[in-house]
N, C-alpha and C positions, 0 to 999 in steps of 0.2 A: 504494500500500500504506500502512498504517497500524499500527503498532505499538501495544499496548497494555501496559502495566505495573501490576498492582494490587500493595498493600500494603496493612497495617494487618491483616490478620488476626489469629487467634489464640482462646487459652482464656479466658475470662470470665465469673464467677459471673451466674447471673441475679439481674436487677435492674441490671446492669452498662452499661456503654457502651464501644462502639468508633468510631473514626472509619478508615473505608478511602478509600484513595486510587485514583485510576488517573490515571495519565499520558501522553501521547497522543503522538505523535512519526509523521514522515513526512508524505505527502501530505494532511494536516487538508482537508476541505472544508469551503468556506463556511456550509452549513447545516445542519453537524452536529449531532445528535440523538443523547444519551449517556445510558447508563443502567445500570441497575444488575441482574442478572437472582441469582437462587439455583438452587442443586436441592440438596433433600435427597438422602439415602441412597432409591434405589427411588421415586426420584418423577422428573416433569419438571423440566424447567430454566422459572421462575416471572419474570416480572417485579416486581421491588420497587417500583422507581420510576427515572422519567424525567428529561430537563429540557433545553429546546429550548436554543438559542445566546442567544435573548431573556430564558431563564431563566423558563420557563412548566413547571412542574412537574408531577409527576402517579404518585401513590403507590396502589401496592396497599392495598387495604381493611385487611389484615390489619396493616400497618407505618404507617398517618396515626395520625400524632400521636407517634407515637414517632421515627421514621427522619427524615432530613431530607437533602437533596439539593440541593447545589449543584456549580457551578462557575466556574474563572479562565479563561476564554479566553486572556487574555493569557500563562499559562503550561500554555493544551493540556490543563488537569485537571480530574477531576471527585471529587466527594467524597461521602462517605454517612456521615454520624454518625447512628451508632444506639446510639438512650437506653435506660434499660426494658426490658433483650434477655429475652427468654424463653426456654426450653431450646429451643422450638419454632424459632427462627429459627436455629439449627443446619443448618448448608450449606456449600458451595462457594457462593461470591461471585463474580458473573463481569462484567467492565464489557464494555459494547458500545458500537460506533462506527457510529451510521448515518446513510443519507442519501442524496438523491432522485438521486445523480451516481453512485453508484457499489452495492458490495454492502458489507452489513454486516460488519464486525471487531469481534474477540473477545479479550482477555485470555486468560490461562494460568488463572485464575482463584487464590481467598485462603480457606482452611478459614475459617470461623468457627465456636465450638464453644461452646456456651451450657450450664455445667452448674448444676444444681439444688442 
């Protein structure tokens, strides 16, 4: 099993920035695959963006150039600073945990609310 933790939500004028956290705890696999997913109100649950354990990234069309994706292995986290928020990127923030050993995990997920 594998626990996820996000933070960093919240309300923020657009033009704004946030940075969200997720923190990873329990049985980490080796070649974990972490990422970032949203869902609006009445839509699907979207991938943002990715980023392997080599740190090989990979961002929706909609967030390059703004959003930015890392992680610390050494402390299990992964991180999303997003610059330049739009009202549009308004969601539930949800970190995933995957990988070719097991099934995928999920955070509780982080509102984020982008107003105009």
């Amino acid at each position: 099993q594998v626990q996820l933790v996000e933070s960093g939500g919240g309300l923020v004028q657009a033009g704004g920035s946030l940075r969200l956290s997720c923190a990873a705890s329990g049985s980490i696999r080796s070649d974990n695959y972490m990422a970032w997913y949203r869902q609006a109100p009445g839509k699907q649950r979207v991938l943002v963006a990715g980023i392997t354990r080599e740190g090989i990234t990979d961002y929706a069309a909609s967030v390059k150039g703004r959003f930015t994706i890392s992680r610390d292995n050494a402390k299990n986290t992964v991180y999303l600073q997003m610059n330049s928020l739009k009202t549009e990127d308004t969601a539930v923030y949800y970190c995933m945990d995957g990988s070719s050993y097991g099934p995928a995990y999920w955070g509780q997920g982080t509102q984020v609310t982008v107003s105009s």
